[in-house]
mmCIF file as gemmi writes it, N, C-alpha and C atoms, coordinates in Angstrom:
data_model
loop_
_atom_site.group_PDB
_atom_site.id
_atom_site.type_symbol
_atom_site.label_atom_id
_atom_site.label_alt_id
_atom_site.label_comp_id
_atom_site.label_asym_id
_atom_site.label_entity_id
_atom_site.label_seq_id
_atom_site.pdbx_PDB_ins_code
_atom_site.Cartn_x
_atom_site.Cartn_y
_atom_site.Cartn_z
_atom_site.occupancy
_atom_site.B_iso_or_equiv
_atom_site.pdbx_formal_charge
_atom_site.auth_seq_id
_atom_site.auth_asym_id
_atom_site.pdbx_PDB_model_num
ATOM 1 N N . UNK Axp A 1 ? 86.291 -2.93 -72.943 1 0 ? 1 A 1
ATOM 2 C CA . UNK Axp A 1 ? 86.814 -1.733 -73.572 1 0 ? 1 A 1
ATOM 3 C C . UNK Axp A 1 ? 85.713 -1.096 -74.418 1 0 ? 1 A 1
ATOM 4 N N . UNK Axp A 2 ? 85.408 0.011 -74.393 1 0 ? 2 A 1
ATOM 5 C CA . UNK Axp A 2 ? 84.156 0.988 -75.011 1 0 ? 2 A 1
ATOM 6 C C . UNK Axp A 2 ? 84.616 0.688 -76.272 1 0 ? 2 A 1
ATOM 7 N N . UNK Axp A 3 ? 85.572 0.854 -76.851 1 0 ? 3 A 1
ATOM 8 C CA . UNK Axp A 3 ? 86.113 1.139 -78.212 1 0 ? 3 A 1
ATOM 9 C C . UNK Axp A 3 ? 85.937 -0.276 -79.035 1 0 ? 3 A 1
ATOM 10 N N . UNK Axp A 4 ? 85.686 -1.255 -78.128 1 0 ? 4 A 1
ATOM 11 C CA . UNK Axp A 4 ? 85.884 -2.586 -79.009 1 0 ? 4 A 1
ATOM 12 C C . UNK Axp A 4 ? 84.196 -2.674 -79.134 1 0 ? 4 A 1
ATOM 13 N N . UNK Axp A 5 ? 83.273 -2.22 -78.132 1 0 ? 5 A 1
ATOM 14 C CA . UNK Axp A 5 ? 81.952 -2.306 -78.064 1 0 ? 5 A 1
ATOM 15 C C . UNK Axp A 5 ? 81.469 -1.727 -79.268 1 0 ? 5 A 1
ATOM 16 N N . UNK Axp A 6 ? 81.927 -0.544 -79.208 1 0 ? 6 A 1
ATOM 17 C CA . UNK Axp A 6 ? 81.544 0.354 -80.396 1 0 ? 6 A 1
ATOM 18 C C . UNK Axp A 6 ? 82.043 -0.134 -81.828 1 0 ? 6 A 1
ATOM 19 N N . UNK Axp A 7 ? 82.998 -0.736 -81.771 1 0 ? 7 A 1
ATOM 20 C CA . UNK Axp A 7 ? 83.626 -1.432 -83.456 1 0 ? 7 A 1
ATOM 21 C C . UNK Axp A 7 ? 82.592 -2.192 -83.675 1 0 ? 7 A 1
ATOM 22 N N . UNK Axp A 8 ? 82.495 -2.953 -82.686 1 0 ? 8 A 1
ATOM 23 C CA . UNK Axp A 8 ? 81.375 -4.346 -82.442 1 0 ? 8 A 1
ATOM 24 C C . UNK Axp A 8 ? 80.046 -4.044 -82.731 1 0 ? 8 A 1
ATOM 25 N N . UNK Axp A 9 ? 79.224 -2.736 -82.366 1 0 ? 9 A 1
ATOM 26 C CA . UNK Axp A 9 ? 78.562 -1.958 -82.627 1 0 ? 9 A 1
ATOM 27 C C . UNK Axp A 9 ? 78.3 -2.159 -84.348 1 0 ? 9 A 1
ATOM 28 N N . UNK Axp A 10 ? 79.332 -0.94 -84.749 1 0 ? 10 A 1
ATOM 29 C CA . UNK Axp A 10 ? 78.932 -0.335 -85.923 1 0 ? 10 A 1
ATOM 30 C C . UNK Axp A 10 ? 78.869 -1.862 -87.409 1 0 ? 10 A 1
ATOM 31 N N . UNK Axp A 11 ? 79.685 -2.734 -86.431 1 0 ? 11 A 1
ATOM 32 C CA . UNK Axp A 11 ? 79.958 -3.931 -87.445 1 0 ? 11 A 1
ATOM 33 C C . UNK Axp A 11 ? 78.52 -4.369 -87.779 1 0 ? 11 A 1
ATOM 34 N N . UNK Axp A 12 ? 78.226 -4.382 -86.683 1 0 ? 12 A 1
ATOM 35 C CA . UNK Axp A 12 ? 76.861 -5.191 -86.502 1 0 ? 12 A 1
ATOM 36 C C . UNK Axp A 12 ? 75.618 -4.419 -87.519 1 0 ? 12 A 1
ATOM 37 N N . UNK Axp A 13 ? 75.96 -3.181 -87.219 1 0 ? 13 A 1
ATOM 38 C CA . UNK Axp A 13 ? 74.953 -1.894 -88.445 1 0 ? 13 A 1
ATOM 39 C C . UNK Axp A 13 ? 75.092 -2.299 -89.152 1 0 ? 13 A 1
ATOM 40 N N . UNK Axp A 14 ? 76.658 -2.812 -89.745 1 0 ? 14 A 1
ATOM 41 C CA . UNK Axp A 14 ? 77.01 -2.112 -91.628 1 0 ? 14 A 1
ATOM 42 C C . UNK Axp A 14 ? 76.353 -3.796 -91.633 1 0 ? 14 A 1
ATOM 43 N N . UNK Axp A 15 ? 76.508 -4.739 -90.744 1 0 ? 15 A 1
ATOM 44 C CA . UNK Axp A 15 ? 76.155 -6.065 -91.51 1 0 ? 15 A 1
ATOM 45 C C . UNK Axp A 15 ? 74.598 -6.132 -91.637 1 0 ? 15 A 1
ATOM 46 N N . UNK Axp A 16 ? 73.592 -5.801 -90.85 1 0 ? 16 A 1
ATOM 47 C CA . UNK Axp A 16 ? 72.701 -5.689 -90.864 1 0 ? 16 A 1
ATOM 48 C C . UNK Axp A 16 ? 71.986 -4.828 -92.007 1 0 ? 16 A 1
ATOM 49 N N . UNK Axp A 17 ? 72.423 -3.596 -92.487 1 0 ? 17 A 1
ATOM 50 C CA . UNK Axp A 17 ? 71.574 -2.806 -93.55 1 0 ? 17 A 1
ATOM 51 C C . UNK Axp A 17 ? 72.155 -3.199 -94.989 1 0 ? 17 A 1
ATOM 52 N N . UNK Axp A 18 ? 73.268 -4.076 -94.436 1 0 ? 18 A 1
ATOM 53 C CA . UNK Axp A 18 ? 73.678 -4.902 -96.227 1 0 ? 18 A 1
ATOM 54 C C . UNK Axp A 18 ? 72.875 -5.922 -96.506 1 0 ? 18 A 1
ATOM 55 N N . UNK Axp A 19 ? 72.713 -6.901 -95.259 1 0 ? 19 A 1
ATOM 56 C CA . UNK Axp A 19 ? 71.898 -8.038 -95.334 1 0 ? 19 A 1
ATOM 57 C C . UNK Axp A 19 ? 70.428 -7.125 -95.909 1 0 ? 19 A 1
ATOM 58 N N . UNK Axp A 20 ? 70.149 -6.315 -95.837 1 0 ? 20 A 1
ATOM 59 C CA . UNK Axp A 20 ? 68.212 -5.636 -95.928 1 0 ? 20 A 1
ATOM 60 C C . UNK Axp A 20 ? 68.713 -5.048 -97.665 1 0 ? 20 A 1
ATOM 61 N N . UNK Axp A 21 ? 69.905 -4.498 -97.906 1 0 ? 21 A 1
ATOM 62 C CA . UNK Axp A 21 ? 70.124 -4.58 -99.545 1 0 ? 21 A 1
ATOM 63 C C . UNK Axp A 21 ? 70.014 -5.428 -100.317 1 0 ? 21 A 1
ATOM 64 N N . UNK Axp A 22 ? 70.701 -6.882 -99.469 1 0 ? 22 A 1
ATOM 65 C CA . UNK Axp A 22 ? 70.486 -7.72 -100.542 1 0 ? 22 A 1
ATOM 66 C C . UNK Axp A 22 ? 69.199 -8.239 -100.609 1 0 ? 22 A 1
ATOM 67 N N . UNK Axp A 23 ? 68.446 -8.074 -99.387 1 0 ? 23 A 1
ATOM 68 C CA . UNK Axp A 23 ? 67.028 -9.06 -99.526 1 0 ? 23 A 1
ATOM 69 C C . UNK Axp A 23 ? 66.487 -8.367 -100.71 1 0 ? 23 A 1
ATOM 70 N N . UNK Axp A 24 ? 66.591 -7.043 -100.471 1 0 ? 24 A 1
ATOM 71 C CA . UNK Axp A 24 ? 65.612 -6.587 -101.094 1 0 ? 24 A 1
ATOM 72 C C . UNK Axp A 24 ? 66.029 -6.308 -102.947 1 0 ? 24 A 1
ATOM 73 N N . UNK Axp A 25 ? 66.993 -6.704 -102.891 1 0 ? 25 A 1
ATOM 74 C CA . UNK Axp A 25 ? 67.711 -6.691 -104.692 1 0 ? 25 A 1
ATOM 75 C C . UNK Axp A 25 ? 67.613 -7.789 -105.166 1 0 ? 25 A 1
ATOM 76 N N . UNK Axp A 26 ? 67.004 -8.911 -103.41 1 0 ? 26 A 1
ATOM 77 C CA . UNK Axp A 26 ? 66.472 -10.577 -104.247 1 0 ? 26 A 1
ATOM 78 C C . UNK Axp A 26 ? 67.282 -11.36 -105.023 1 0 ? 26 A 1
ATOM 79 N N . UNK Axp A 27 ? 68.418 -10.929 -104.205 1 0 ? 27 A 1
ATOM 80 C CA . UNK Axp A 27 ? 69.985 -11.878 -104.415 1 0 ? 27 A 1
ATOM 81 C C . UNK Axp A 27 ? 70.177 -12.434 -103.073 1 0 ? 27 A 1
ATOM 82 N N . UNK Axp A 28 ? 70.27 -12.347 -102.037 1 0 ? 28 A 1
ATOM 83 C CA . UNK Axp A 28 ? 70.674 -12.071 -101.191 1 0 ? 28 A 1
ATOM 84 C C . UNK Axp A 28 ? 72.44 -12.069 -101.144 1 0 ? 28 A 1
ATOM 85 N N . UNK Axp A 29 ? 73.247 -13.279 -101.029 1 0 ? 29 A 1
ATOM 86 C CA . UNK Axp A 29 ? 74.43 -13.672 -101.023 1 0 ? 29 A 1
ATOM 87 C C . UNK Axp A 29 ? 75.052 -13.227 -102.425 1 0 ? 29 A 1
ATOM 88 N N . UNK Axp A 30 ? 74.181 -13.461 -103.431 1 0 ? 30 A 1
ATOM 89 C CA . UNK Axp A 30 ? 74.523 -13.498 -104.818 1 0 ? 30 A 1
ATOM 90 C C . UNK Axp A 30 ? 74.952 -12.229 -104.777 1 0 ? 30 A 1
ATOM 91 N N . UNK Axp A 31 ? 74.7 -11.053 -104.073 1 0 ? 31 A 1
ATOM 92 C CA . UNK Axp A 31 ? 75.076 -9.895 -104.196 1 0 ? 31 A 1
ATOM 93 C C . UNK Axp A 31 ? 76.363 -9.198 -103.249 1 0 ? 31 A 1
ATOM 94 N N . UNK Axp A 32 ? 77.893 -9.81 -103.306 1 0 ? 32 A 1
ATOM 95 C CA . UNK Axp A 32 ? 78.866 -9.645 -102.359 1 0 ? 32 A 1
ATOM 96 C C . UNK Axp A 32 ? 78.76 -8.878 -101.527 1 0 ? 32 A 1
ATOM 97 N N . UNK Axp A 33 ? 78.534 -8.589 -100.302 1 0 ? 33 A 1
ATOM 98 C CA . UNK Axp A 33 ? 78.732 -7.208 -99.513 1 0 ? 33 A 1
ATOM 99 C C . UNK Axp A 33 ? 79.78 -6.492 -99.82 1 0 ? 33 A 1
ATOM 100 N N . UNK Axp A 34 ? 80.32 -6.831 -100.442 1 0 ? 34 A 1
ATOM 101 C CA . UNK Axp A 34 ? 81.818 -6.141 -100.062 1 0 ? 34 A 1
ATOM 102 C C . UNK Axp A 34 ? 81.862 -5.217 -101.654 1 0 ? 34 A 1
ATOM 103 N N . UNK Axp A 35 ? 80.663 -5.815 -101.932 1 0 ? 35 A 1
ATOM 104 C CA . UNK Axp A 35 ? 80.784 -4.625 -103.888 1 0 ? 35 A 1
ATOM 105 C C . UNK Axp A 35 ? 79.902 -3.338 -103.489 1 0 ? 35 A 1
ATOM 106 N N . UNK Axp A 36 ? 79.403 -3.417 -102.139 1 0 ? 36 A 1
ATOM 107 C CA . UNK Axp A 36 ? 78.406 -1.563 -101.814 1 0 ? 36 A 1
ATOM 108 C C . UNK Axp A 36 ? 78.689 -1.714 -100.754 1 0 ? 36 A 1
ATOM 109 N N . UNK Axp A 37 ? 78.854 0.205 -100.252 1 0 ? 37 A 1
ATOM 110 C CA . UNK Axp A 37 ? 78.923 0.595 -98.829 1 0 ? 37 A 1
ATOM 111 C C . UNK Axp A 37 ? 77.911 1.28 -98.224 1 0 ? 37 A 1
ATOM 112 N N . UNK Axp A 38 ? 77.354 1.145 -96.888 1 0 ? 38 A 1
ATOM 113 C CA . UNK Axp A 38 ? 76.25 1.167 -96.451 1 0 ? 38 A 1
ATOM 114 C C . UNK Axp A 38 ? 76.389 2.374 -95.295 1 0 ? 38 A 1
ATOM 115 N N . UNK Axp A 39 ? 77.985 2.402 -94.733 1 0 ? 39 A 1
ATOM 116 C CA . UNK Axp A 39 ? 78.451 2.792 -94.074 1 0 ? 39 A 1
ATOM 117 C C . UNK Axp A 39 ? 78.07 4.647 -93.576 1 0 ? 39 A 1
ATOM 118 N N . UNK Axp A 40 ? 76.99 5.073 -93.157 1 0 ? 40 A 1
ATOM 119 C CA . UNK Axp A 40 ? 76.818 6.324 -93.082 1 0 ? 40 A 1
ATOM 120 C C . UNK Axp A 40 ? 76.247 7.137 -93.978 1 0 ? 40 A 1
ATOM 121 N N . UNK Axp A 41 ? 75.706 6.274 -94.642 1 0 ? 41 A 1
ATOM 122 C CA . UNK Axp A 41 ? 74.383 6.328 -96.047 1 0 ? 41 A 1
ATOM 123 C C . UNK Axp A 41 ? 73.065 5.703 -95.633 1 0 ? 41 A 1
ATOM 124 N N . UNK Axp A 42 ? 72.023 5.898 -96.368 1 0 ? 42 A 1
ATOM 125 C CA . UNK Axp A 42 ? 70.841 5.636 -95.876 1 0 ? 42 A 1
ATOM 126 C C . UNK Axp A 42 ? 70.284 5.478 -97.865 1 0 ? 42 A 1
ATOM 127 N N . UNK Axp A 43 ? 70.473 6.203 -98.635 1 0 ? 43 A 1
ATOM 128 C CA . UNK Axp A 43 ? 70.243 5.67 -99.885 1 0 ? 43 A 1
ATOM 129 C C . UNK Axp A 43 ? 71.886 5.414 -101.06 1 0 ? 43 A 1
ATOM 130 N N . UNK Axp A 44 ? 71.072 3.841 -101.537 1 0 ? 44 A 1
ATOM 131 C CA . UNK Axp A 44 ? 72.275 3.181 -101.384 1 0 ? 44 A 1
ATOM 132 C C . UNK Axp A 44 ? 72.505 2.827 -103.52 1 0 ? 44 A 1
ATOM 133 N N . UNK Axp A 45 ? 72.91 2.842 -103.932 1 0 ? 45 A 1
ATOM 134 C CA . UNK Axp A 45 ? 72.752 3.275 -105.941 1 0 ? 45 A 1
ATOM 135 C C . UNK Axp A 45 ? 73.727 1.85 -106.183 1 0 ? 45 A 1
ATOM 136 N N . UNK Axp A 46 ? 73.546 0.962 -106.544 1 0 ? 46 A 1
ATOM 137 C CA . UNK Axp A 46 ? 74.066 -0.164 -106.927 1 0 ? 46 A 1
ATOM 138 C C . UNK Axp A 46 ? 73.792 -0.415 -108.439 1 0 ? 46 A 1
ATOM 139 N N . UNK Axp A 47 ? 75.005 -0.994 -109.102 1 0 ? 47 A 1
ATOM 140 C CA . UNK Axp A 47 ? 74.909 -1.153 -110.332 1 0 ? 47 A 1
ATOM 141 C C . UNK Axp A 47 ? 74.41 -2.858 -110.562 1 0 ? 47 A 1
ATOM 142 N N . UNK Axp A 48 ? 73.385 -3.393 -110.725 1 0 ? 48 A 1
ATOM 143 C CA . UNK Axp A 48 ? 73.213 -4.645 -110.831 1 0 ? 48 A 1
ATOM 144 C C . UNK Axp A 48 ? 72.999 -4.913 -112.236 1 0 ? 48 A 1
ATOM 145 N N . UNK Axp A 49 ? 73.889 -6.364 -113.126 1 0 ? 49 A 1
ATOM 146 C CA . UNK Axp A 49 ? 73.747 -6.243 -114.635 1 0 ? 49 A 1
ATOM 147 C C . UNK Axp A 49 ? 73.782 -5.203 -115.342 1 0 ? 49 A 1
ATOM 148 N N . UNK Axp A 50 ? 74.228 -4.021 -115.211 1 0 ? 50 A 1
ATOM 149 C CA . UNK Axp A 50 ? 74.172 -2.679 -116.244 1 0 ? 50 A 1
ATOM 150 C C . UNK Axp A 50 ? 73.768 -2.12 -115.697 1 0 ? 50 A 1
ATOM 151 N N . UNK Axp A 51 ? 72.402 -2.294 -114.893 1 0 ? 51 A 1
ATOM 152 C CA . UNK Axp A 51 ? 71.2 -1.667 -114.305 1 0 ? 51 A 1
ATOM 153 C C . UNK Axp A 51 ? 71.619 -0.688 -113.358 1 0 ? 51 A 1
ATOM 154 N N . UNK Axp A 52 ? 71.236 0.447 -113.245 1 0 ? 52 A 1
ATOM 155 C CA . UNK Axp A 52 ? 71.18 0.821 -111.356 1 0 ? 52 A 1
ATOM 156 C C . UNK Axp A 52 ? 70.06 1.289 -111.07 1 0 ? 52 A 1
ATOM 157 N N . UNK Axp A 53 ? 70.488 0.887 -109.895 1 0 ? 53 A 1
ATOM 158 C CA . UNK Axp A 53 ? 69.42 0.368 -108.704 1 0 ? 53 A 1
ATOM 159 C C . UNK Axp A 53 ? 69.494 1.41 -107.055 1 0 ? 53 A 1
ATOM 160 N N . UNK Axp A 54 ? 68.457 1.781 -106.686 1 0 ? 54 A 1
ATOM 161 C CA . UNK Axp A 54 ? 68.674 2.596 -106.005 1 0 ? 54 A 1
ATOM 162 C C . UNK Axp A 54 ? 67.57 1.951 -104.535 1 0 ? 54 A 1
ATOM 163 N N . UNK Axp A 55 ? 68.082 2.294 -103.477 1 0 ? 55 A 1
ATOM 164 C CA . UNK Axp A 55 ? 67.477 1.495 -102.465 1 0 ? 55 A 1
ATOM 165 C C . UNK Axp A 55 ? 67.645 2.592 -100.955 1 0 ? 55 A 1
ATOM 166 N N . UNK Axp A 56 ? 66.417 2.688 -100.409 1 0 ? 56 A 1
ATOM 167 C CA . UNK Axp A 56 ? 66.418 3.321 -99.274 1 0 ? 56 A 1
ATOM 168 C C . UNK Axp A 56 ? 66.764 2.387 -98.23 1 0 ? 56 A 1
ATOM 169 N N . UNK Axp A 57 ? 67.535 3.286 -96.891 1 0 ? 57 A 1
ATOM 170 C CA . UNK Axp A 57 ? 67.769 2.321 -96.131 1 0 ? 57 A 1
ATOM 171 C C . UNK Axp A 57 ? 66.781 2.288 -94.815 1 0 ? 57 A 1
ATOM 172 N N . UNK Axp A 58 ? 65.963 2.351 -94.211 1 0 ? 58 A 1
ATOM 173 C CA . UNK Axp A 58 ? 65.238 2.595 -92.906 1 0 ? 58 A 1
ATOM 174 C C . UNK Axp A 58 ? 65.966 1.731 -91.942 1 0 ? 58 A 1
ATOM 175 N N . UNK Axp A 59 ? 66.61 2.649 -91.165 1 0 ? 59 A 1
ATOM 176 C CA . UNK Axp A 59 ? 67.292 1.494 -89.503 1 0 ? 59 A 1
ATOM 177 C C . UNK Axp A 59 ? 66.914 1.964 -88.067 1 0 ? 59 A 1
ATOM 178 N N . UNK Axp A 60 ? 66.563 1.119 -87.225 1 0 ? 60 A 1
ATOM 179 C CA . UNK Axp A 60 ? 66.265 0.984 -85.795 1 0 ? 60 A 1
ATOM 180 C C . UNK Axp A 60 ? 67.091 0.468 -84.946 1 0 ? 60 A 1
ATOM 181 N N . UNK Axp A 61 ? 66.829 0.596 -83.654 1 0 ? 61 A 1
ATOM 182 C CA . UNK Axp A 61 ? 67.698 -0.108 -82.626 1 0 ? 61 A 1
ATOM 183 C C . UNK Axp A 61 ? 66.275 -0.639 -81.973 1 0 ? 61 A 1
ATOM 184 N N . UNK Axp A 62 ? 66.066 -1.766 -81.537 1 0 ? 62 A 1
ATOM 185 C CA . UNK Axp A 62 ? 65.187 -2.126 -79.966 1 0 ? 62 A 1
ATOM 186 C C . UNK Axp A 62 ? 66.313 -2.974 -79.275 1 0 ? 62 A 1
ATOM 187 N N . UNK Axp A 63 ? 65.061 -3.093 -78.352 1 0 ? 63 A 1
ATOM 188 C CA . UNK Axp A 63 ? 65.413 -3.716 -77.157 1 0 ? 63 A 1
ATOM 189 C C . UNK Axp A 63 ? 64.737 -4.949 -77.115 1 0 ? 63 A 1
ATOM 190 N N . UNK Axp A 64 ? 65.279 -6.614 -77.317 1 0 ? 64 A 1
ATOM 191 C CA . UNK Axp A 64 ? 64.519 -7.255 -77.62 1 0 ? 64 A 1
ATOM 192 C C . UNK Axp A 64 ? 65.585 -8.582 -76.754 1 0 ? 64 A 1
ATOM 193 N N . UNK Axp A 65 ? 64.64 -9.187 -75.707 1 0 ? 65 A 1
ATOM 194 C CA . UNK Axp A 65 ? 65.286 -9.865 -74.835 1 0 ? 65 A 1
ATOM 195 C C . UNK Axp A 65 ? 66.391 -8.959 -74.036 1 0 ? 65 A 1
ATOM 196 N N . UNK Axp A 66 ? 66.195 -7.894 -73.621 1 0 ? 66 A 1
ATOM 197 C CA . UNK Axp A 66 ? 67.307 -7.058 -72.996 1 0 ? 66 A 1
ATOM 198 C C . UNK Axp A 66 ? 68.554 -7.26 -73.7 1 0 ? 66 A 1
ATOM 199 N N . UNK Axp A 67 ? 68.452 -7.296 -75.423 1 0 ? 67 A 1
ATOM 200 C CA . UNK Axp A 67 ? 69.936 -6.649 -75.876 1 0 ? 67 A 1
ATOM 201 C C . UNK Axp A 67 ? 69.201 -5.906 -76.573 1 0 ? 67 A 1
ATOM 202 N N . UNK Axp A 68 ? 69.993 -5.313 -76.675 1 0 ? 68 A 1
ATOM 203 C CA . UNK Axp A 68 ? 70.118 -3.887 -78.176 1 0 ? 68 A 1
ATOM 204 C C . UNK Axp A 68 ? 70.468 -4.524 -79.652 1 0 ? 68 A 1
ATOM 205 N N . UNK Axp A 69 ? 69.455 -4.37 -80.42 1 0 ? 69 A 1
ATOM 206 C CA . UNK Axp A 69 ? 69.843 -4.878 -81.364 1 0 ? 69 A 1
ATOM 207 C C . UNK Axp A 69 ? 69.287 -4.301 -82.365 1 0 ? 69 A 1
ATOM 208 N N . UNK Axp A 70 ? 69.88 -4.049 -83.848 1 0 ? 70 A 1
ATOM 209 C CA . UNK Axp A 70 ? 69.834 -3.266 -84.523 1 0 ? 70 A 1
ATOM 210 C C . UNK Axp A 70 ? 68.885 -4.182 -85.675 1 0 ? 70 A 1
ATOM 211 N N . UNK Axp A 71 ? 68.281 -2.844 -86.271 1 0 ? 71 A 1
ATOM 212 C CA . UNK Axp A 71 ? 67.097 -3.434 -87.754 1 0 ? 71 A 1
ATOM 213 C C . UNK Axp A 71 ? 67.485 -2.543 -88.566 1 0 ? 71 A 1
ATOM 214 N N . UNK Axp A 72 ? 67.137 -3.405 -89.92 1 0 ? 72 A 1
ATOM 215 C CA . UNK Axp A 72 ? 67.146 -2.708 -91.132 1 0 ? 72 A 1
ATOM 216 C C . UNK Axp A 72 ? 66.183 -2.844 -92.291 1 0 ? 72 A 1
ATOM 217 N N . UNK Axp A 73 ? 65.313 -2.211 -92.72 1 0 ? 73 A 1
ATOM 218 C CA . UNK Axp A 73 ? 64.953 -2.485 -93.727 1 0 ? 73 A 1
ATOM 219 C C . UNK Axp A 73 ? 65.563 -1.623 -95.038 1 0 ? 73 A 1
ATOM 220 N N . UNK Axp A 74 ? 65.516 -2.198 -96.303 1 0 ? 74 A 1
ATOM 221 C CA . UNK Axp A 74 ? 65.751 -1.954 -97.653 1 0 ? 74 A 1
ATOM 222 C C . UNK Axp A 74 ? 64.365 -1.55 -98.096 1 0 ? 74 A 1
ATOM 223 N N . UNK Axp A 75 ? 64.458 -0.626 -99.071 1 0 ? 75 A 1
ATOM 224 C CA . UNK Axp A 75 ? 63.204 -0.381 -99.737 1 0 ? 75 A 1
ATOM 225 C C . UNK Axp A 75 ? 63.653 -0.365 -101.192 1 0 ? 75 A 1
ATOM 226 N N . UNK Axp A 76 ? 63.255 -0.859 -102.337 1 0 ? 76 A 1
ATOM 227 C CA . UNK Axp A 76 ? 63.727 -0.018 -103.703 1 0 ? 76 A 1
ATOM 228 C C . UNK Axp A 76 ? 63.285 1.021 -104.234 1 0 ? 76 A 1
ATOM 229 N N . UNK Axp A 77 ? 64.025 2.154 -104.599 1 0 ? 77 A 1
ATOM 230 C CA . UNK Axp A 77 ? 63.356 3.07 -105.056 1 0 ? 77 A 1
ATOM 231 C C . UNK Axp A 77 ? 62.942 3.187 -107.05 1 0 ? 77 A 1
């Protein structure tokens, strides 16, 4: 079913450019996914300890072993 590909898809995005937030906020886990949305944003303003924190998102697709698979890097701004 296209529609489950595509859920499957976008899951795979939002998990991927959260995982590249947290590397790069140098929490990784410590930082819940579920406290920022990544979802159709590319710069991402997180409040860490009081602080905020602001983080670019850079994302790709390749082709690596004939799947499609998605990248993310975090940058801090």
């Amino acid at each position: 079913d296209l529609d489950e590909v595509d859920a499957s898809t976008r899951t795979n995005d939002v998990w991927v450019a959260k995982e590249a937030v947290q590397k790069a906020a140098g929490l990784g886990m410590g930082l819940p996914p579920q406290s920022f949305e990544v979802y159709g944003r590319n710069v991402i303003d997180i409040g860490i300890d009081d602080i905020n924190h602001i983080f670019n998102i850079h994302r790709w697709k390749a082709i690596l072993n004939g799947q499609l698979t998605s990248l993310a890097i975090a940058e801090k701004v």
